[in-house]
TISEMAR-843733 format. One record per atom (N, C-alpha, C, O): residue number from 0; residue in one letter; atom name; x, y, z. Coordinates in pm, 1 decimal. Each point is the difference from the previous one (the first is absolute). Example, Ala and Ser with C-alpha at 12.3 -4.5 7.8 and 13.67 -1.06 7.14 Angstrom:
BEGIN
{0 "A" "N" {1319.0 -569.0 780.0}},
{0 "A" "CA" {-89.0 119.0 0.0}},
{0 "A" "C" {90.0 120.0 0.0}},
{0 "A" "O" {103.6 -1.9 66.5}},
{1 "S" "N" {-138.6 106.9 -138.5}},
{1 "S" "CA" {82.0 119.0 6.0}},
{1 "S" "C" {-77.0 109.0 73.0}},
{1 "S" "O" {50.9 110.8 16.9}},
***
This chain:
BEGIN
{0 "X" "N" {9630.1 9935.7 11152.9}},
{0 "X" "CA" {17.1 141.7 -24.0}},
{0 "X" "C" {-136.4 58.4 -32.3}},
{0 "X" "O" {-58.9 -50.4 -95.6}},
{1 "X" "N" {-0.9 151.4 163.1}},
{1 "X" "CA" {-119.9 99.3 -34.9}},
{1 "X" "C" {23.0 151.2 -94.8}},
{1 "X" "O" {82.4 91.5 0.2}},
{2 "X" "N" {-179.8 -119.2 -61.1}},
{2 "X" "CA" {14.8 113.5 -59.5}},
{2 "X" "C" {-63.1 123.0 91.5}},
{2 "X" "O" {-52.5 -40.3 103.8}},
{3 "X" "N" {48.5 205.5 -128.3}},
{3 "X" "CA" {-59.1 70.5 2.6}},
{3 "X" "C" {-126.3 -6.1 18.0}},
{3 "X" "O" {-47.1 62.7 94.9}},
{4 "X" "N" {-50.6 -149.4 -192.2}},
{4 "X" "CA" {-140.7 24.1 -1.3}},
{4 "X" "C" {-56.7 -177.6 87.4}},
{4 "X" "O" {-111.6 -51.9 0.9}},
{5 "X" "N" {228.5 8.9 54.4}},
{5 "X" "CA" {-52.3 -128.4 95.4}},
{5 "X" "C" {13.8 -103.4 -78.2}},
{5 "X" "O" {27.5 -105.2 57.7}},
{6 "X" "N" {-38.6 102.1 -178.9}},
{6 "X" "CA" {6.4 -138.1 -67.3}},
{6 "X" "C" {160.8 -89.8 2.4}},
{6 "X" "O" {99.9 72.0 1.7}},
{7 "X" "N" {-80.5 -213.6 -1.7}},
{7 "X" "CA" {163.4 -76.6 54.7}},
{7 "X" "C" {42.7 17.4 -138.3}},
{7 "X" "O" {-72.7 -29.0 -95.0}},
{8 "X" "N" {181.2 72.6 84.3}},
{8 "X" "CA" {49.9 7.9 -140.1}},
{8 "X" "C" {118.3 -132.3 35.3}},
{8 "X" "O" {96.8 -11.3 -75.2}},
{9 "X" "N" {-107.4 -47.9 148.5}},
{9 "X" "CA" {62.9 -153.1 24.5}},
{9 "X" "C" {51.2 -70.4 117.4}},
{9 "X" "O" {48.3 80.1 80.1}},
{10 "X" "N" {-42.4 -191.8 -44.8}},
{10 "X" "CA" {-0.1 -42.0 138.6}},
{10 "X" "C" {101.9 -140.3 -10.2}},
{10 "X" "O" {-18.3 -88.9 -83.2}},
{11 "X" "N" {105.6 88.9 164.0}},
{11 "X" "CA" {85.9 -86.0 -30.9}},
{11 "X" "C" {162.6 100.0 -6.0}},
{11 "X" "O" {15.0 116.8 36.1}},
{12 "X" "N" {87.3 -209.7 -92.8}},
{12 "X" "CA" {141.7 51.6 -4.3}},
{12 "X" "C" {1.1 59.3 -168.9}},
{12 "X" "O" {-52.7 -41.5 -103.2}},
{13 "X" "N" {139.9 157.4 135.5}},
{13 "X" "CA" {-15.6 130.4 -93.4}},
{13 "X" "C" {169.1 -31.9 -11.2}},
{13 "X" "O" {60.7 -36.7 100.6}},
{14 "X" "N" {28.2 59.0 -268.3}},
{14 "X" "CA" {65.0 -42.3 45.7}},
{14 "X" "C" {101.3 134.0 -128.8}},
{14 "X" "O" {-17.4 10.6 -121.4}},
{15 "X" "N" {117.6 70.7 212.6}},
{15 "X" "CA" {81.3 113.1 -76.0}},
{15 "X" "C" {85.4 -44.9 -116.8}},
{15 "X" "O" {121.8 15.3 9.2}},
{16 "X" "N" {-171.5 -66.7 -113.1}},
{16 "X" "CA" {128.7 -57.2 -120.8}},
{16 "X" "C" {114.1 116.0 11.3}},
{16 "X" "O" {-4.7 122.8 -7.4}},
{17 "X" "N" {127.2 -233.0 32.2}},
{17 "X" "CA" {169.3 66.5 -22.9}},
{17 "X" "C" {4.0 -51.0 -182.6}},
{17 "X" "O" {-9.3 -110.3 -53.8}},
{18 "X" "N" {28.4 256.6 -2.8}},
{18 "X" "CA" {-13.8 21.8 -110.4}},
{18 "X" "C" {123.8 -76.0 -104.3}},
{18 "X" "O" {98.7 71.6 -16.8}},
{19 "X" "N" {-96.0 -190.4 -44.3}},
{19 "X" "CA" {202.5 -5.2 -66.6}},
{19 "X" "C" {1.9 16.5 -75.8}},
{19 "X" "O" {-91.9 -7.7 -81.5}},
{20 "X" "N" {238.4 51.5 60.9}},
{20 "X" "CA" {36.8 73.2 -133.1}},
{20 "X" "C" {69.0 -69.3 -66.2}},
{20 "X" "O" {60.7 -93.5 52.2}},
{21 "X" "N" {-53.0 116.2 -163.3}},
{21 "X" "CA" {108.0 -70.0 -138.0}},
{21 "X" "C" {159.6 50.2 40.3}},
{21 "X" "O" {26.6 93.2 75.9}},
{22 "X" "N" {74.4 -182.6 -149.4}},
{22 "X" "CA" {115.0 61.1 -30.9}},
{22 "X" "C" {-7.6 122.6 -65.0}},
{22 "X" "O" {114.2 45.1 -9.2}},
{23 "X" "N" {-202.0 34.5 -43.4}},
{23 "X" "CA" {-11.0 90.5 -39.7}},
{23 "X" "C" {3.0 141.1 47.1}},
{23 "X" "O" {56.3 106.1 -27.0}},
{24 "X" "N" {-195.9 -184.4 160.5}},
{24 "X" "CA" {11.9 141.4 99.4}},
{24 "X" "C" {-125.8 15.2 -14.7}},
{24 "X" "O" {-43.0 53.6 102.1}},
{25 "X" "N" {-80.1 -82.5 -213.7}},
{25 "X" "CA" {-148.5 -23.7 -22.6}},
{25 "X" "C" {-53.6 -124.4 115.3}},
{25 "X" "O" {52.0 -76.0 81.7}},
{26 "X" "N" {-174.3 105.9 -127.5}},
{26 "X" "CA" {-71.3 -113.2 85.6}},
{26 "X" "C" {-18.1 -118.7 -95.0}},
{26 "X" "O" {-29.4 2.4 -119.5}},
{27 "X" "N" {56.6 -119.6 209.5}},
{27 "X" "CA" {2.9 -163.5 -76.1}},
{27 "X" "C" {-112.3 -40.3 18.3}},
{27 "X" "O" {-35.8 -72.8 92.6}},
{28 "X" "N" {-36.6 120.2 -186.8}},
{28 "X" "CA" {-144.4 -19.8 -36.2}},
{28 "X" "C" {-31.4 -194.8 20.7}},
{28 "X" "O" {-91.8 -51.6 63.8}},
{29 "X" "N" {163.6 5.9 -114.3}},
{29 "X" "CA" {-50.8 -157.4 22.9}},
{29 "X" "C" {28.6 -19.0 134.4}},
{29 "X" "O" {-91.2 -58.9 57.9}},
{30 "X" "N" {212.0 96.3 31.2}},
{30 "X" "CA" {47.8 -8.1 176.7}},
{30 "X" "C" {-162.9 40.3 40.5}},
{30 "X" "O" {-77.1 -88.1 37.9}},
{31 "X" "N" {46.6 190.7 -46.9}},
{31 "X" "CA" {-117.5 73.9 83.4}},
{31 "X" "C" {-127.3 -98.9 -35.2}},
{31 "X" "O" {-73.5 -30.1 94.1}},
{32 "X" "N" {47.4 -16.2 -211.5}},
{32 "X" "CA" {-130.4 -91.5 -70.9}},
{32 "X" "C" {25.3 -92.8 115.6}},
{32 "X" "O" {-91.7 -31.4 75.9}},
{33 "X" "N" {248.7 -25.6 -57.0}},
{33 "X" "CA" {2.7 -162.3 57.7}},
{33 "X" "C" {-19.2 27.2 149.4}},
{33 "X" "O" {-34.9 -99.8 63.2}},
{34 "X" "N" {52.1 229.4 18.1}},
{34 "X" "CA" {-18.6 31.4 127.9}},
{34 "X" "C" {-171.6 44.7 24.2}},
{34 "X" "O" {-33.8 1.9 118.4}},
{35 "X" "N" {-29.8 18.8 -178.7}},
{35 "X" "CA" {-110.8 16.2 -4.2}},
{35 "X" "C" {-117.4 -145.3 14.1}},
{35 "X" "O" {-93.6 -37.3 70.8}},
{36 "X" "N" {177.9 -10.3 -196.5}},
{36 "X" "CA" {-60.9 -182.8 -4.6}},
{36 "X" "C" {37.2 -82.5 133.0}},
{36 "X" "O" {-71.9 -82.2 56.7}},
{37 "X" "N" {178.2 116.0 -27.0}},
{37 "X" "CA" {42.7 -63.0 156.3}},
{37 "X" "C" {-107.4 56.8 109.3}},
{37 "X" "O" {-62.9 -69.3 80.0}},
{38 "X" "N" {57.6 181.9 -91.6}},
{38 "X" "CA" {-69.2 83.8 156.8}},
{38 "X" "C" {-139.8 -93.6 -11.7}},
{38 "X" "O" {-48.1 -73.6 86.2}},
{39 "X" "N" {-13.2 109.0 -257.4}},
{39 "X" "CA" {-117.7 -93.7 14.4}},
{39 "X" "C" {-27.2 -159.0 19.7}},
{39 "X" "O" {-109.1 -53.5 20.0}},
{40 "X" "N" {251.6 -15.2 -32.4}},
{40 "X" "CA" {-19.1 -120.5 15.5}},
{40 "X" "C" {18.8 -16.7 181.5}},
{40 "X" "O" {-43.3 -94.3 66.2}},
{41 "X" "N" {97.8 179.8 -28.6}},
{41 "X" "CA" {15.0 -19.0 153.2}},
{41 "X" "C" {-113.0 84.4 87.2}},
{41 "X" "O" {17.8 34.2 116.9}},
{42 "X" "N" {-122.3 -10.1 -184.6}},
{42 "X" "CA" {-116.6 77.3 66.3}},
{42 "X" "C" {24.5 149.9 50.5}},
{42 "X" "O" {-52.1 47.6 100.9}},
{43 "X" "N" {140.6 19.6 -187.7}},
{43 "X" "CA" {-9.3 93.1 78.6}},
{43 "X" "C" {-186.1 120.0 -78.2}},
{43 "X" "O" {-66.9 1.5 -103.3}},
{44 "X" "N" {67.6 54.2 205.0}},
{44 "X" "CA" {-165.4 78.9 -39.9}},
{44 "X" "C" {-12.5 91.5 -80.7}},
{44 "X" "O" {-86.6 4.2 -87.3}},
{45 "X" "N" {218.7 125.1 119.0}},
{45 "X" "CA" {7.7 120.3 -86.2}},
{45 "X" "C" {131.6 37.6 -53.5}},
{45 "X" "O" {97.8 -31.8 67.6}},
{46 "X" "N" {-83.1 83.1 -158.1}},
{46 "X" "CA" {120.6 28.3 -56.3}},
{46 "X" "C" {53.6 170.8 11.6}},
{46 "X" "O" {-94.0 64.1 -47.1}},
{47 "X" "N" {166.2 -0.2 74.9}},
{47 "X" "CA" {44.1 133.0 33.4}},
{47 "X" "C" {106.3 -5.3 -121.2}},
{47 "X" "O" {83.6 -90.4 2.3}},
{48 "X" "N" {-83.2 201.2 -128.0}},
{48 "X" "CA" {119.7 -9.4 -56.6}},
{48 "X" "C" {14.8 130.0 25.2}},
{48 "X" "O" {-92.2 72.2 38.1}},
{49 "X" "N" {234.8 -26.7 -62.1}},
{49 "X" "CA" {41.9 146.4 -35.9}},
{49 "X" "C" {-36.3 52.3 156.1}},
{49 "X" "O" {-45.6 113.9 10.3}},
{50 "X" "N" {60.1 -175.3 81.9}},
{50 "X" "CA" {-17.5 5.5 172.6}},
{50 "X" "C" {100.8 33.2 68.6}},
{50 "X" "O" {104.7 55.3 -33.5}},
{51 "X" "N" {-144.3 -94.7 139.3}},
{51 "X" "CA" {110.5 46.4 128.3}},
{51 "X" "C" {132.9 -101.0 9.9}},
{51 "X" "O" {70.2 -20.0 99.2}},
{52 "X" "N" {-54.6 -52.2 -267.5}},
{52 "X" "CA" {160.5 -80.3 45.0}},
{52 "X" "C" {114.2 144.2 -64.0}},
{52 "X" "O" {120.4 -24.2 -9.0}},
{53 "X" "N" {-170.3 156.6 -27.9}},
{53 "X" "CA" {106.2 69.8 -40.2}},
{53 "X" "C" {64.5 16.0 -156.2}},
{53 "X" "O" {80.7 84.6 -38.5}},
{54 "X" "N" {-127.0 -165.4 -17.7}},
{54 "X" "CA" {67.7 -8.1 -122.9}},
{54 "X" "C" {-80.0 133.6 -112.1}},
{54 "X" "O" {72.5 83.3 -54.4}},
{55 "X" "N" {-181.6 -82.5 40.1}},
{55 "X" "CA" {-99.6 90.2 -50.1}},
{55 "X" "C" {59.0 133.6 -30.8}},
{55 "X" "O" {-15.4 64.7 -103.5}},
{56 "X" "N" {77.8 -36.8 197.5}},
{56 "X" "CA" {95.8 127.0 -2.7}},
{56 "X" "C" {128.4 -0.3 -57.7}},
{56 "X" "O" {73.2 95.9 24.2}},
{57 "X" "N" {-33.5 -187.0 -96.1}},
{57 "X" "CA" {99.0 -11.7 -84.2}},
{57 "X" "C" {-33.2 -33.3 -137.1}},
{57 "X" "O" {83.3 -12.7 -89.8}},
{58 "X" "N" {-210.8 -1.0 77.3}},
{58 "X" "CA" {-85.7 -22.2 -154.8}},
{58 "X" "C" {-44.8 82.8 -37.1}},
{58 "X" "O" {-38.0 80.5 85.0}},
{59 "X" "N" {20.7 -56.5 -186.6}},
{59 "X" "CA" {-78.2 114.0 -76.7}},
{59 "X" "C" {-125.9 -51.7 -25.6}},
{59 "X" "O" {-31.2 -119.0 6.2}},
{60 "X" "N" {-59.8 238.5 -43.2}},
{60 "X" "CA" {-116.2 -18.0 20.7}},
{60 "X" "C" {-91.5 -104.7 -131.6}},
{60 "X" "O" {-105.5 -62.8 9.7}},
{61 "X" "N" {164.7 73.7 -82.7}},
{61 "X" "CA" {-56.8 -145.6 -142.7}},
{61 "X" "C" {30.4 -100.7 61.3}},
{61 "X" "O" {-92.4 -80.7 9.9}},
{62 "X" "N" {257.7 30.5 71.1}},
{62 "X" "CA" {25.7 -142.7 52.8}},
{62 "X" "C" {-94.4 3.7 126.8}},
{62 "X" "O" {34.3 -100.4 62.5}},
{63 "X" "N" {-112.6 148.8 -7.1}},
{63 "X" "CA" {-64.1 27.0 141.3}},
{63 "X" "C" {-163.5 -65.3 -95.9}},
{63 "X" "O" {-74.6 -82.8 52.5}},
{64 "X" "N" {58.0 121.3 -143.9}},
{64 "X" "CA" {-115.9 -22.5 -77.9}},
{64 "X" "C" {17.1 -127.3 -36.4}},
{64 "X" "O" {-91.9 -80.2 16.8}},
{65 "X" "N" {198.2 46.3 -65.8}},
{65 "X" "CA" {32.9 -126.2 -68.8}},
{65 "X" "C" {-32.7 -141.3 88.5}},
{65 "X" "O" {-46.9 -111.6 -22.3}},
{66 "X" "N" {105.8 193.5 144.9}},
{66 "X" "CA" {-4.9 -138.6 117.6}},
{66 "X" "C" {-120.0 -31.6 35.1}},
{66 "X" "O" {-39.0 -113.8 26.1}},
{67 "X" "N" {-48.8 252.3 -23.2}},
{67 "X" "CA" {-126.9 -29.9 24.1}},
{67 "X" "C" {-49.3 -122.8 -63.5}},
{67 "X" "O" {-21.0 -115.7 36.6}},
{68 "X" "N" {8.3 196.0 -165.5}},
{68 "X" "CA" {-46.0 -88.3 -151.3}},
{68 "X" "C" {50.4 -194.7 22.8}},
{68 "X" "O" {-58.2 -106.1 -22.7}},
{69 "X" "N" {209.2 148.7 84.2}},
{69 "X" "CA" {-22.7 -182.0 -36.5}},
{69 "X" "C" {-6.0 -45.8 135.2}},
{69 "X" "O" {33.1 -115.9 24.7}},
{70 "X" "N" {-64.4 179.1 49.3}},
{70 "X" "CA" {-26.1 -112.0 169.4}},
{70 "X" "C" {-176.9 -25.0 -3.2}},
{70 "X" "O" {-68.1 -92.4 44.7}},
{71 "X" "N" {25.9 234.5 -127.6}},
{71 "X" "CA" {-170.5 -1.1 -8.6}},
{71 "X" "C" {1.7 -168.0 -115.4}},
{71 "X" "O" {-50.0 -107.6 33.0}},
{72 "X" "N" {131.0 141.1 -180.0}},
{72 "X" "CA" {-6.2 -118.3 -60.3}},
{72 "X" "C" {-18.6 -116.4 87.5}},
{72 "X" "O" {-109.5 -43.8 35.4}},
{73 "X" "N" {244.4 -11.3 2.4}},
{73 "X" "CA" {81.6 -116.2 52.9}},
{73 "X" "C" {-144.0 -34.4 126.3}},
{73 "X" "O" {-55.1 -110.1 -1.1}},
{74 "X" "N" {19.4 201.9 83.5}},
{74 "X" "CA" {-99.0 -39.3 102.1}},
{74 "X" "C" {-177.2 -34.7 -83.1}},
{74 "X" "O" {-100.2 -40.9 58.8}},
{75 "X" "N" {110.1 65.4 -165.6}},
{75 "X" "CA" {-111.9 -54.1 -34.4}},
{75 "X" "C" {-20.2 -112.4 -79.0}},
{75 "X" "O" {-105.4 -42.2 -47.5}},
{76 "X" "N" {291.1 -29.5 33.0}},
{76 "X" "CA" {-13.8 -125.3 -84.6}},
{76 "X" "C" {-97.9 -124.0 56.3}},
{76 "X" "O" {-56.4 -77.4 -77.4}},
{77 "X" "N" {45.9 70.5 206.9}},
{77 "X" "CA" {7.0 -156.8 112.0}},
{77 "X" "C" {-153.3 18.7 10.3}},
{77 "X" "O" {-53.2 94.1 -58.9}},
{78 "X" "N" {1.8 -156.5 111.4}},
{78 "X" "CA" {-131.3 -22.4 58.2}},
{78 "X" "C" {-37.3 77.1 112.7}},
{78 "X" "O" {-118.7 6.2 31.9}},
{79 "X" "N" {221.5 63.6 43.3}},
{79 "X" "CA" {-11.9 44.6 91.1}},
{79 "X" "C" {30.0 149.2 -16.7}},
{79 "X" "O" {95.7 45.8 -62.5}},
{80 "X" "N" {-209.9 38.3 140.0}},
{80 "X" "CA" {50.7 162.7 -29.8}},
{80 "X" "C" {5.4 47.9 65.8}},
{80 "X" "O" {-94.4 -28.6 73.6}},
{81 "X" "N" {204.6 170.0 3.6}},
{81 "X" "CA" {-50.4 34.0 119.1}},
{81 "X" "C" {72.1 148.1 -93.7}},
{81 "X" "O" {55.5 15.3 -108.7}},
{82 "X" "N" {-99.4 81.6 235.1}},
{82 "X" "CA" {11.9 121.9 -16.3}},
{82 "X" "C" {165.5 54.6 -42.3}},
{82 "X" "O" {92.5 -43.6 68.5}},
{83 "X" "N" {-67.7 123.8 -164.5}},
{83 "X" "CA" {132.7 77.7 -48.3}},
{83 "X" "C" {-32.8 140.5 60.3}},
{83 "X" "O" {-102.7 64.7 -20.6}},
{84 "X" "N" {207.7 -29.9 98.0}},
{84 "X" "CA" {6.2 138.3 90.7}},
{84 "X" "C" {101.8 50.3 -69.9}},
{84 "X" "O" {107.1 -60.0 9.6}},
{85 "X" "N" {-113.7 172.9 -90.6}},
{85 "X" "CA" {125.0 62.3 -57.1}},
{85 "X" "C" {14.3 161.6 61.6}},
{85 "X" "O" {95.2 70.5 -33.3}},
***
């Protein structure tokens, strides 16, 4: 993917997290940590949250923040870092 001013803002598979929710109807903050740790254990390059799987639009705007907050967390536990697209 290129940015605007030419520089790769990442190269490789980019990948849309499907957001899950609790019995509640909130987001399952540990579900999303453990789908994140997966994408990175299976190489994926970039992470897209709050994207084109649709869900974003049924969250309000703190849980839209929130997800950010823990996919940015959860993707910077491992050794490995790649780009968070929110």
């Amino acid at each position: 993917m290129t940015q605007p001013n030419g520089r790769t803002l990442f190269t490789g598979s980019g990948v849309a997290l499907v957001m899950p929710f609790g019995p509640d109807g909130g987001v399952d903050e540990d579900a999303l940590r453990e789908l994140v740790r997966f994408h990175l254990r299976e190489g994926t390059d970039a992470l897209v949250v709050n994207g084109s799987t649709g869900e974003a639009v049924t969250m309000s705007p703190e849980e839209q923040r929130r997800a950010v907050e823990v996919v940015v967390a959860a993707a910077r536990e491992g050794e490995r870092r790649v780009p968070v697209i929110a």
